[in-house]
N, C-alpha and C positions, 0 to 999 in steps of 0.2 A: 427535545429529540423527536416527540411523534410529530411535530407541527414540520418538522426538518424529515420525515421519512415520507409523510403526506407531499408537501412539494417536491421531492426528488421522485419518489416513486410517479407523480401527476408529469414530471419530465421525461421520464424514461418510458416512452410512448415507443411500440413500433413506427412510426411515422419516423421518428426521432431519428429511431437505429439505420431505419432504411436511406434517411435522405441524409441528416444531419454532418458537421462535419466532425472526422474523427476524433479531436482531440475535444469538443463539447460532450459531444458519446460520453468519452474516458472521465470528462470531468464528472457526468451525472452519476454515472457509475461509481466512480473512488467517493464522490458523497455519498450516496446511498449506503454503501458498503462501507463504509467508518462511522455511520448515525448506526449503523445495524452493529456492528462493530463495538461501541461505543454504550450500546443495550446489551452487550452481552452476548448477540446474536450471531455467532460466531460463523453455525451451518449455513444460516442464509447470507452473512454478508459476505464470505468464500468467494464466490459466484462473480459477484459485482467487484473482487478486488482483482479475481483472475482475471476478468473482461476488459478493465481498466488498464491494467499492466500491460496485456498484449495492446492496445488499441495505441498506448502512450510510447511503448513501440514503435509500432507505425506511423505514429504523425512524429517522430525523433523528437518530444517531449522531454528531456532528460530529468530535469529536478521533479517534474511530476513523476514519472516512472520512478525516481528513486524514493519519493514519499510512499508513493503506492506499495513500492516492494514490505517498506517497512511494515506498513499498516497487511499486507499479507505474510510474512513473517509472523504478526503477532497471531494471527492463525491459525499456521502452522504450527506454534507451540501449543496453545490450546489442544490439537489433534495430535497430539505427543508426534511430532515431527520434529524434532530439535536440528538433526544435518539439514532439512530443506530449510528450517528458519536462520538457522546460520547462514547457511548460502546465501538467501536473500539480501538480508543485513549486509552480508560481506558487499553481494553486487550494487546494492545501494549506497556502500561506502565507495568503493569506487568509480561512480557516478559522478558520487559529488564532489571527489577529489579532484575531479580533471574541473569545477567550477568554484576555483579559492578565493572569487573576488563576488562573490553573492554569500550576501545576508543568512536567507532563507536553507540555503546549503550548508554554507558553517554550523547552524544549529543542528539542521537535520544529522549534520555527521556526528557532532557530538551528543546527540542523542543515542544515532544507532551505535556508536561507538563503546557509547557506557552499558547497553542494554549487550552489546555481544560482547563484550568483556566477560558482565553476569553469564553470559551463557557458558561462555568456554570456560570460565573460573570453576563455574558449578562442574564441567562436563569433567574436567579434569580430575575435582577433588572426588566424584564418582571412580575415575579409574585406580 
């Protein structure tokens, strides 16, 4: 992970930000911020998964927007935000539902799928 934060953080140059194109941006970013992530580095990987998000946006990235969302969700729970990590998750399932014939989306749904299940099961036995 520090050999993987050393290479992203040496990509993520202003030169990059300025010229680069958006959807490589978004990629350096969603790595950086899931090695950071991934450390435990919650505060500082925030940044690089909001940057990503919006950027994955912009270039209509949709399975990467929906990974991203997840990996800020998990965030979001971290910084006791439980309704914006739900949201997220929620938007990230619905992402990938409109894409039922990739691989990499099936998993992701059933990922986030199981992970907001746990959320709203917990929320619920709280009320």
């Amino acid at each position: 992970l520090v050999k993987a934060e050393a290479a992203f953080r040496e990509a993520d140059t202003p030169a990059m930000r300025r010229s680069g194109p958006v959807y490589l941006q978004s990629l350096t970013e969603m790595n950086l911020g899931n090695v950071l992530l991934n450390q435990g580095r919650f505060e500082e990987s925030r940044p690089y998964l909001l940057k990503c998000v919006a950027g994955f946006r912009r270039a209509n990235a949709q399975i990467m927007l929906a990974n991203s969302l997840e990996c800020l969700a998990e965030t979001s729970i971290e910084f006791g935000d439980r309704d914006e990590a739900i949201h997220q998750y929620e938007e990230a399932l619905t992402i990938v539902a409109a894409i039922p014939h990739d691989d990499f989306a099936n998993r992701l749904a059933k990922r986030v799928r199981k992970t907001l299940d746990g959320l709203t099961l917990s929320a619920d036995q709280q009320n």
